[in-house]
Phi, psi and omega in degrees: 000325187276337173301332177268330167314288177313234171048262183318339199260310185293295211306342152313286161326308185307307195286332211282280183325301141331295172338275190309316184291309169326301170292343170307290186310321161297319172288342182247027160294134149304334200251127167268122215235109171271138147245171187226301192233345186178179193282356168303334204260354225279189176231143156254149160224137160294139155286133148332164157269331170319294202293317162315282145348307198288328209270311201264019160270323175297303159332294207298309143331310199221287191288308192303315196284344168257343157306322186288315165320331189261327192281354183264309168286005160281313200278355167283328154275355150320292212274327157292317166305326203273308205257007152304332178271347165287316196275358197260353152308327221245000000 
């Protein structure tokens, strides 16, 4: 039961993570990239320096401290899976 409970609970994590590196990632682009109807269609924009600033206090602030946070518990529950699937072998 905990291999698969752990199972799920990363594979939660895994996406939680995902997310945040997405949103990480947007905020520390120079470029603001529109989609409007598909990838065909899409825009660049250069960020303001204003707007840059704005994005990499936010980054700094709010997204950097829950990616760290999520990466010290995806990999602590990595290693509870792991080592729950070594001990439901042995």
């Amino acid at each position: 039961a905990n291999v698969g409970t752990l199972g799920l609970v990363l594979a939660v994590l895994v996406r939680l993570y995902s997310g945040w590196g997405y949103v990480g990632s947007r905020l520390q682009s120079k470029v603001i990239e529109y989609e409007e109807t598909g990838w065909y269609d899409g825009n660049f924009e250069k960020k303001t320096e204003a707007e840059y600033k704005r994005d990499q206090f936010l980054f700094q602030s709010d997204v950097k401290p829950a990616v760290d946070r999520l990466k010290l518990l995806t990999l602590s529950v990595a290693s509870l899976w792991l080592g729950a699937g070594i001990g439901f072998n042995g």
